[in-house]
PDB file of N, CA, C and O in Angstrom:
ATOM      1  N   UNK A   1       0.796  -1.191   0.000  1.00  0.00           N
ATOM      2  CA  UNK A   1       0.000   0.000   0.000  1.00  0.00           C
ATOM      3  C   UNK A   1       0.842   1.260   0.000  1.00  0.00           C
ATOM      4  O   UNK A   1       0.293   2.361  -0.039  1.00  0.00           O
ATOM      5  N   UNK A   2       2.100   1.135   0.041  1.00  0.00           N
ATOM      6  CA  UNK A   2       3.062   2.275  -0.100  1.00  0.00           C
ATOM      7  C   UNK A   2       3.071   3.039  -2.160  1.00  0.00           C
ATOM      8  O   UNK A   2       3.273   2.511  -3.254  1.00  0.00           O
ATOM      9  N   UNK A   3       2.842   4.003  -1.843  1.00  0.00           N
ATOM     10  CA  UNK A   3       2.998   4.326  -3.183  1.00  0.00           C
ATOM     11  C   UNK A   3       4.092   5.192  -3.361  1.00  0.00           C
ATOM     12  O   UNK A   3       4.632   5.685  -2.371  1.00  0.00           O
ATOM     13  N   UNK A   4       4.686   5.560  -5.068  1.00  0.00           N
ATOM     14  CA  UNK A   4       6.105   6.242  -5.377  1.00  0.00           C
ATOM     15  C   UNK A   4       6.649   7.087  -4.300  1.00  0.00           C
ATOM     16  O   UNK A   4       7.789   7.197  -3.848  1.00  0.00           O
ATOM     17  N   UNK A   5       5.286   7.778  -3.945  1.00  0.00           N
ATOM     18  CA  UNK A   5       5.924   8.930  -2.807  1.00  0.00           C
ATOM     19  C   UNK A   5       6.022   7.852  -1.041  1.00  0.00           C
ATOM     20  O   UNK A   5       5.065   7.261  -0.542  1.00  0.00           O
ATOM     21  N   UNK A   6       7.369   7.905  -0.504  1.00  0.00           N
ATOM     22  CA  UNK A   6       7.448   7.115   1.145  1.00  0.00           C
ATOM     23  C   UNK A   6       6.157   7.473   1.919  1.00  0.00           C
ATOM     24  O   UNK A   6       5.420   6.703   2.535  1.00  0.00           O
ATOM     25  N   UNK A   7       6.040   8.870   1.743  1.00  0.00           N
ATOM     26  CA  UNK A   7       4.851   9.388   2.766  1.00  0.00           C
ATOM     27  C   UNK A   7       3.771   9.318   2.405  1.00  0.00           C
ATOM     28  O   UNK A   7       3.131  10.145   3.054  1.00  0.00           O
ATOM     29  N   UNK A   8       2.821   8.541   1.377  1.00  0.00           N
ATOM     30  CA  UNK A   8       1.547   8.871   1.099  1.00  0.00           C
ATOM     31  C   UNK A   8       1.353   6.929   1.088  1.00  0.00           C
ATOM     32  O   UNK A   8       2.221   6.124   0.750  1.00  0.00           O
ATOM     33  N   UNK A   9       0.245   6.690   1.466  1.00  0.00           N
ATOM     34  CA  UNK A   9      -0.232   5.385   1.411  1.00  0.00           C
ATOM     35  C   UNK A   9      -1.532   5.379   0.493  1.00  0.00           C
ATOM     36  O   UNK A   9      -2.156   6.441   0.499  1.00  0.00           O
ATOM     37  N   UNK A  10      -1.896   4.640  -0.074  1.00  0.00           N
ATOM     38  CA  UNK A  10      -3.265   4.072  -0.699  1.00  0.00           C
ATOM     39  C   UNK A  10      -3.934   2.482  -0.011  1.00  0.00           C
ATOM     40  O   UNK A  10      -3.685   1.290   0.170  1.00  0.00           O
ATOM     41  N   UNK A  11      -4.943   3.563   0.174  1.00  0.00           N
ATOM     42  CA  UNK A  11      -6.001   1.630   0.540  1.00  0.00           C
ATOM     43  C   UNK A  11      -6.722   2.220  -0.221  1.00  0.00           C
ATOM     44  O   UNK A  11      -6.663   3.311  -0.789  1.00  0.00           O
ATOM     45  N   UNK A  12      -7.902   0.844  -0.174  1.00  0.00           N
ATOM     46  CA  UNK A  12      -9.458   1.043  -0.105  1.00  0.00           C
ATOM     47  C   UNK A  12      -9.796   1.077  -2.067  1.00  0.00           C
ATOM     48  O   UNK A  12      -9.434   0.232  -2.885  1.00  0.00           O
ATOM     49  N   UNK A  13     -10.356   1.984  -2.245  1.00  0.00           N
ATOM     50  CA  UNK A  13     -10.534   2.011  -4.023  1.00  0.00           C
ATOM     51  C   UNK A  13      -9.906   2.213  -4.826  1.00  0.00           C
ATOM     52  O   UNK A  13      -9.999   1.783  -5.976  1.00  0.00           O
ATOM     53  N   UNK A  14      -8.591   3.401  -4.071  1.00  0.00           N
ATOM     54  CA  UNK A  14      -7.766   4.240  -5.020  1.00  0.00           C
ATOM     55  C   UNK A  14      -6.313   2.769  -4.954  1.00  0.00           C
ATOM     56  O   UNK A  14      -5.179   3.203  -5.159  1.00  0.00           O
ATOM     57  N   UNK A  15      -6.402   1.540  -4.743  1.00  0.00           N
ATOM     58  CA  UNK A  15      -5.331   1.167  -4.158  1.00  0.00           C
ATOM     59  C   UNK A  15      -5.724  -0.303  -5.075  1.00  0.00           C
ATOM     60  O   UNK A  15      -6.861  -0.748  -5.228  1.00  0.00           O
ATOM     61  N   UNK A  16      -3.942  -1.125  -5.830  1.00  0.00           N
ATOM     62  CA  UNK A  16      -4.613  -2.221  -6.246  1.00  0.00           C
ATOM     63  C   UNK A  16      -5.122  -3.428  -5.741  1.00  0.00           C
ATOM     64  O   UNK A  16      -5.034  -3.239  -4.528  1.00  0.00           O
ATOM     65  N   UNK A  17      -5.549  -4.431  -5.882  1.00  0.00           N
ATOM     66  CA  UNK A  17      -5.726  -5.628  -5.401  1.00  0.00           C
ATOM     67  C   UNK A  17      -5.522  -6.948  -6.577  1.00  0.00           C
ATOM     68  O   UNK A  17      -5.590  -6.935  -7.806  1.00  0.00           O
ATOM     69  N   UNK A  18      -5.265  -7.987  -5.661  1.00  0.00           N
ATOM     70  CA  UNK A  18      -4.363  -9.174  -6.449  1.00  0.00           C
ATOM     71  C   UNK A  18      -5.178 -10.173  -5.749  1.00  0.00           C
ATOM     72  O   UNK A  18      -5.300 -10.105  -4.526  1.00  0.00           O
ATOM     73  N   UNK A  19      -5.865 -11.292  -6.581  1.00  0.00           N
ATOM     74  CA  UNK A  19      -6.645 -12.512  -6.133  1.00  0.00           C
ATOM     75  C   UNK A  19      -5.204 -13.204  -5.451  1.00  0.00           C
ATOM     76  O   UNK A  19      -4.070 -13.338  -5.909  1.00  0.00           O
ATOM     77  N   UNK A  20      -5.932 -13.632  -3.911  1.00  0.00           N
ATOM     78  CA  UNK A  20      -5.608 -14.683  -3.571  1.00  0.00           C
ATOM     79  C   UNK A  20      -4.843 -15.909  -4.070  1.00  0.00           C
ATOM     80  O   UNK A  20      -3.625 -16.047  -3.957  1.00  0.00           O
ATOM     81  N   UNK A  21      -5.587 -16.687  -4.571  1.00  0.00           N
ATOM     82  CA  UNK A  21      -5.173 -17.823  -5.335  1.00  0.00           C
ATOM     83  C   UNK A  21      -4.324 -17.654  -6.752  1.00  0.00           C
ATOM     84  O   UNK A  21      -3.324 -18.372  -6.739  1.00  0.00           O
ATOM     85  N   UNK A  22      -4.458 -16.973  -7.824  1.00  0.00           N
ATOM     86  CA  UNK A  22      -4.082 -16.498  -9.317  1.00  0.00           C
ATOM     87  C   UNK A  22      -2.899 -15.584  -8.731  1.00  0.00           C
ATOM     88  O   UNK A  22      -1.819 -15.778  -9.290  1.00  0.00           O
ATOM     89  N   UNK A  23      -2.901 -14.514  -7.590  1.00  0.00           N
ATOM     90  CA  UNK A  23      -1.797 -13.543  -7.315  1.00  0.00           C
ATOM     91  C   UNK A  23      -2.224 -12.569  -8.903  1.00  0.00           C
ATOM     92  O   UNK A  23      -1.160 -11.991  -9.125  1.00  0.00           O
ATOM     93  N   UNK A  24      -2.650 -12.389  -9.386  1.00  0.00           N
ATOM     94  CA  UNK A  24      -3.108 -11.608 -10.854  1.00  0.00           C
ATOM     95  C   UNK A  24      -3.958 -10.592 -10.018  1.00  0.00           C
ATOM     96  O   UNK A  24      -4.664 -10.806  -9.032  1.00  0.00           O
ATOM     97  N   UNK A  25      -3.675  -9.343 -10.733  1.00  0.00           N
ATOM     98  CA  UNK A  25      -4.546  -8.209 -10.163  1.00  0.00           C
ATOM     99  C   UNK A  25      -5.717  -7.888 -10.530  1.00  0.00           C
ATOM    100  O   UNK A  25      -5.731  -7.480 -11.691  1.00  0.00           O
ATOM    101  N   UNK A  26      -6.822  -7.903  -9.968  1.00  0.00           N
ATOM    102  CA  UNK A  26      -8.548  -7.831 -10.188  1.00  0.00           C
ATOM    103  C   UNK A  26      -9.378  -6.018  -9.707  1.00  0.00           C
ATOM    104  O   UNK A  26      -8.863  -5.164  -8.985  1.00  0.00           O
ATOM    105  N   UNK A  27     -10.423  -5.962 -10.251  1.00  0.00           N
ATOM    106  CA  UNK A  27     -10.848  -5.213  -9.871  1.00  0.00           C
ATOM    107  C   UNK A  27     -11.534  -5.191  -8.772  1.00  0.00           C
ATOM    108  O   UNK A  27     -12.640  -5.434  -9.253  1.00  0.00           O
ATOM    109  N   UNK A  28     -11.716  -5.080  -7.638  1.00  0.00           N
ATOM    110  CA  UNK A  28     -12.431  -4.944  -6.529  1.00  0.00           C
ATOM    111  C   UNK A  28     -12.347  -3.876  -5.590  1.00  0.00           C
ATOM    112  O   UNK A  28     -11.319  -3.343  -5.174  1.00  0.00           O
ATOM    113  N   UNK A  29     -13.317  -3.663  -5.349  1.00  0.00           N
ATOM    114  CA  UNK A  29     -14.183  -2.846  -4.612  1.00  0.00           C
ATOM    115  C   UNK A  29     -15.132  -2.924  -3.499  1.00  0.00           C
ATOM    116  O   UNK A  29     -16.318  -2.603  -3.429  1.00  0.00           O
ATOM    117  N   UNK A  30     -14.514  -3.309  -2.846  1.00  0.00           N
ATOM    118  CA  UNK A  30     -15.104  -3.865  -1.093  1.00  0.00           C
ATOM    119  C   UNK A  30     -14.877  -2.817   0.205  1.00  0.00           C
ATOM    120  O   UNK A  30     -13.743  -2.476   0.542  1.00  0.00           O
ATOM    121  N   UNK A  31     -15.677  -2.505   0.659  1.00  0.00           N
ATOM    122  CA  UNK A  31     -15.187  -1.982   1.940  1.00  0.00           C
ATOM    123  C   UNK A  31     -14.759  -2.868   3.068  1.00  0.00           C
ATOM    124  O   UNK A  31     -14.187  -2.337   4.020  1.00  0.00           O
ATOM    125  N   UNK A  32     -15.015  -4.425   3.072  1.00  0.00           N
ATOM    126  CA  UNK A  32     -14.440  -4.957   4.050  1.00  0.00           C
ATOM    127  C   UNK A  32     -12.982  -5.190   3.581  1.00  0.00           C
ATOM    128  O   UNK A  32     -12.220  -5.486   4.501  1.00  0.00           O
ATOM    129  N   UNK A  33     -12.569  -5.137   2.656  1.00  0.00           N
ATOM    130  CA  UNK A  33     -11.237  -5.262   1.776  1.00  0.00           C
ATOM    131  C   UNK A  33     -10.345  -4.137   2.261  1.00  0.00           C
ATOM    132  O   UNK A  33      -9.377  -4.260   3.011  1.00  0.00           O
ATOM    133  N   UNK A  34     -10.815  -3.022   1.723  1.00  0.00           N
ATOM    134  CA  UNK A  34     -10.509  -1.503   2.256  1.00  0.00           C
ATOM    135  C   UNK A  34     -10.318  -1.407   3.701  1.00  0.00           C
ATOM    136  O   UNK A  34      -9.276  -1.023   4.232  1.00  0.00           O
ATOM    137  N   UNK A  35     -11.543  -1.833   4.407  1.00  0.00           N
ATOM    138  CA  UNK A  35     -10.943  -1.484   6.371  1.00  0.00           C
ATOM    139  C   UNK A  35      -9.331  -2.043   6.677  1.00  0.00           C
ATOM    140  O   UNK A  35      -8.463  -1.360   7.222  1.00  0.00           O
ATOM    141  N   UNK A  36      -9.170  -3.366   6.218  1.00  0.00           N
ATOM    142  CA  UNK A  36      -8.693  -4.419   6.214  1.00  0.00           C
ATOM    143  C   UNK A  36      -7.173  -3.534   5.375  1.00  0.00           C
ATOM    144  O   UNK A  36      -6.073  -3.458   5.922  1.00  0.00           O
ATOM    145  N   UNK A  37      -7.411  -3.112   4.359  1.00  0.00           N
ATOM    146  CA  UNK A  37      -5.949  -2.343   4.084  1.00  0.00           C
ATOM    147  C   UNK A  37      -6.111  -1.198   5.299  1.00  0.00           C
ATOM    148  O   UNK A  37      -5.154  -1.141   6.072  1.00  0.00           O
ATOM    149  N   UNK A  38      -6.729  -0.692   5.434  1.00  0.00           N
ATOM    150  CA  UNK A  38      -6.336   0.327   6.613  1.00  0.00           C
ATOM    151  C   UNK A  38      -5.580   0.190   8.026  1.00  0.00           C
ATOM    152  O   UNK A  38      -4.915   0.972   8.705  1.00  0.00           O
ATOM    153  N   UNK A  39      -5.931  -0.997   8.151  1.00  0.00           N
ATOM    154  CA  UNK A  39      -5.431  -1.485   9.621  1.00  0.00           C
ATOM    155  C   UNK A  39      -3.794  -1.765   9.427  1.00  0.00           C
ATOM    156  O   UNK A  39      -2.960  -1.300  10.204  1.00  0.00           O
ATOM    157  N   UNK A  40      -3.405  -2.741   8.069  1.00  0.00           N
ATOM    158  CA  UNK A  40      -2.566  -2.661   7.721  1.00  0.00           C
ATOM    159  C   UNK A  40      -1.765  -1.265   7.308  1.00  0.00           C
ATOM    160  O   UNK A  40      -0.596  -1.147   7.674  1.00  0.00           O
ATOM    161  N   UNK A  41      -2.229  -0.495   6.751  1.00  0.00           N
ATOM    162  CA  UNK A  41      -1.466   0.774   6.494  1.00  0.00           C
ATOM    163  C   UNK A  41      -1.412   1.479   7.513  1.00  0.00           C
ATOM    164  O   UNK A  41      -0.294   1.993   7.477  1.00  0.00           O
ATOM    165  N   UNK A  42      -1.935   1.819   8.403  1.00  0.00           N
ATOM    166  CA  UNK A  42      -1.680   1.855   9.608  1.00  0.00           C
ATOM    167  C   UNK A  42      -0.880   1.444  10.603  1.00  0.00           C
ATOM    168  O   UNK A  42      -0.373   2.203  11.429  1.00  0.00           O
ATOM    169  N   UNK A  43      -0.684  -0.197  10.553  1.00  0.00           N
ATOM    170  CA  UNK A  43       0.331  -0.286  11.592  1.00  0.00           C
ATOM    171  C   UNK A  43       1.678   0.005  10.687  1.00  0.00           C
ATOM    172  O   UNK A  43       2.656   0.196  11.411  1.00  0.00           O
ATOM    173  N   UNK A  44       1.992   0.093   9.141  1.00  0.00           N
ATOM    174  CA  UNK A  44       3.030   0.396   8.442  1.00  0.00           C
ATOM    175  C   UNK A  44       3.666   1.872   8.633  1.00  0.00           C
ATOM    176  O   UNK A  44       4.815   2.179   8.313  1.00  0.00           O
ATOM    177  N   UNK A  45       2.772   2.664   9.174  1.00  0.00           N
ATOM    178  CA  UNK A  45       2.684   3.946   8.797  1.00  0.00           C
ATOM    179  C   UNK A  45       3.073   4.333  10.311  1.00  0.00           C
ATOM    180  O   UNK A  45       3.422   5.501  10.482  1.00  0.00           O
ATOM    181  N   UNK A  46       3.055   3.638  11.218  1.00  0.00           N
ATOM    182  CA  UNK A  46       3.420   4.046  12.647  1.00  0.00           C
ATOM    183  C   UNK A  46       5.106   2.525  12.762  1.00  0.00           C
ATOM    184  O   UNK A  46       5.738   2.037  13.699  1.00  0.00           O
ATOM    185  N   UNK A  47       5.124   2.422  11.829  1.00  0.00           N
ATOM    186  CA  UNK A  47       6.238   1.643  12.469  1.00  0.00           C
ATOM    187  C   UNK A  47       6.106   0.427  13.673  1.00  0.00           C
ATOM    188  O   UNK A  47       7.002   0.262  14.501  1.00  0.00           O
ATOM    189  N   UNK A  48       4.901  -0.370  13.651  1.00  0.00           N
ATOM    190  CA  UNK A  48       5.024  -0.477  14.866  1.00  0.00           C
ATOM    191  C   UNK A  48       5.910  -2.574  14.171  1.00  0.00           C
ATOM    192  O   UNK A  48       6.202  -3.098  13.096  1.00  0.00           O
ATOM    193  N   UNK A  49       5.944  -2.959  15.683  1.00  0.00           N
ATOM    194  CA  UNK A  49       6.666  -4.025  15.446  1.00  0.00           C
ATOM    195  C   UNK A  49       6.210  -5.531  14.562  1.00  0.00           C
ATOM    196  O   UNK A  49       7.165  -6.252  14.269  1.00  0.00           O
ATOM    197  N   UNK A  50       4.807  -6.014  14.138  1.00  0.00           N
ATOM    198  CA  UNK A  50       4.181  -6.741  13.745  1.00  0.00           C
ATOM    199  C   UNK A  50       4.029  -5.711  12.363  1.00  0.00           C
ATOM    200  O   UNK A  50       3.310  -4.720  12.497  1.00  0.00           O
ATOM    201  N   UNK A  51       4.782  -5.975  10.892  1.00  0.00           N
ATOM    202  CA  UNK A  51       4.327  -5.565   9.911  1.00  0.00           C
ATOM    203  C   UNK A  51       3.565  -6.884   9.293  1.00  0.00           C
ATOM    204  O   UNK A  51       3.885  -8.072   9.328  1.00  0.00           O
ATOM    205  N   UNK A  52       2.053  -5.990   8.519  1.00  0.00           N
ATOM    206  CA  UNK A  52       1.112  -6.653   8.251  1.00  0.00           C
ATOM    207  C   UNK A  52       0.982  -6.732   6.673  1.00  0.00           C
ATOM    208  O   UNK A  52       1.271  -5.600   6.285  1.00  0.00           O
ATOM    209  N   UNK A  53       0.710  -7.464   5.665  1.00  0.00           N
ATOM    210  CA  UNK A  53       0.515  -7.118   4.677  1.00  0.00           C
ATOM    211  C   UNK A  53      -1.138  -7.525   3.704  1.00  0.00           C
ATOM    212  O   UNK A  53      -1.384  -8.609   4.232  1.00  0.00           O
ATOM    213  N   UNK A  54      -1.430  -7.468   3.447  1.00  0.00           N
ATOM    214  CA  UNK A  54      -2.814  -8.278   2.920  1.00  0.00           C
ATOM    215  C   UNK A  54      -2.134  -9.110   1.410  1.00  0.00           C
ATOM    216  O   UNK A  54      -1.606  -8.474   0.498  1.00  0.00           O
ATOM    217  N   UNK A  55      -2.250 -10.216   1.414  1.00  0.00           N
ATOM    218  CA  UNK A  55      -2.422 -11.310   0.729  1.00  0.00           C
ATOM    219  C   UNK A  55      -3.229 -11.675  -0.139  1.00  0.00           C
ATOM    220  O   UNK A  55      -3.157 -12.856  -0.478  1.00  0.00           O
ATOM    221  N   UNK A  56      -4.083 -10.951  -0.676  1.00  0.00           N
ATOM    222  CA  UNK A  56      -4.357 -11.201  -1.452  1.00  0.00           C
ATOM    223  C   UNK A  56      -6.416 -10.945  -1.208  1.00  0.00           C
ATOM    224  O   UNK A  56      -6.895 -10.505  -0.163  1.00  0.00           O
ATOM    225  N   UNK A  57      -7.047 -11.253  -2.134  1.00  0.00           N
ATOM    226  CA  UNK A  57      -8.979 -10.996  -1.782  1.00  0.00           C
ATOM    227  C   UNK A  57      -9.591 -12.528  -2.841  1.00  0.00           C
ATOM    228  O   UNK A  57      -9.030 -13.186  -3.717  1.00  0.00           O
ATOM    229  N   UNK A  58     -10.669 -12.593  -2.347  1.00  0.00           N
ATOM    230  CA  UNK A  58     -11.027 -13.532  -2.580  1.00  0.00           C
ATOM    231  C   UNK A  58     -12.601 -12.900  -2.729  1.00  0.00           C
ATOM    232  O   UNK A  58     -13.240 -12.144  -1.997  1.00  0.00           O
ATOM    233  N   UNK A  59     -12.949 -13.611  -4.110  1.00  0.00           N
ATOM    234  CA  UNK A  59     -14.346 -13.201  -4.671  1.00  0.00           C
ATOM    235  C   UNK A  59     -14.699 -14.051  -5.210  1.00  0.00           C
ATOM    236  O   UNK A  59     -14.017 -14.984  -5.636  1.00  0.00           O
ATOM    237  N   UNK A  60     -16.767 -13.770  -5.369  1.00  0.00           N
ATOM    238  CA  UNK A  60     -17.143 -14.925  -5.422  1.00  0.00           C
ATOM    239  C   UNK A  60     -17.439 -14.938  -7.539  1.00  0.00           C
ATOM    240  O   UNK A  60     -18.038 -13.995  -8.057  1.00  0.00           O
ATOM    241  N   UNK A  61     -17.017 -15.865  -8.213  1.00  0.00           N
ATOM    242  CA  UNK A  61     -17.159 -15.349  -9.498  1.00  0.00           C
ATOM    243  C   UNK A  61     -18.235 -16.167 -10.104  1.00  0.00           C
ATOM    244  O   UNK A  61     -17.957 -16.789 -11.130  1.00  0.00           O
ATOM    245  N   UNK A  62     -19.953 -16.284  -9.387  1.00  0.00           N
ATOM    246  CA  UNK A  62     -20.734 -16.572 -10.215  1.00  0.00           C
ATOM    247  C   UNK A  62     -21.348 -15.126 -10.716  1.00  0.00           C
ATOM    248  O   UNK A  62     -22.208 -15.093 -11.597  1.00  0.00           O
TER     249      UNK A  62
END
């Protein structure tokens, strides 16, 4: 969630996402996806000792 600039982060819509399983980047648009980068960009963004990353989203494709 780090983008070109050190100091600016992206979650949530403006930010990409990569399926789970494929690792290939998808379009999605979730707010439980988004909280979920926040918490992570957050603890990145304070340094703290447990860095978190999100792994990937999982959708349902019927």
């Amino acid at each position: 969630m780090w983008t070109v600039d050190p100091d600016i982060f992206a979650v949530g819509d403006c930010a990409g996402k990569r399926d789970f399983y494929t690792r290939k980047d998808i379009p999605v648009m979730l707010a439980s996806t988004a909280t979920a980068e926040a918490r992570v960009a957050g603890v990145n963004l304070y340094q703290l000792k447990v860095i978190r990353e999100n792994k990937g989203t999982m959708r349902d494709l019927r």
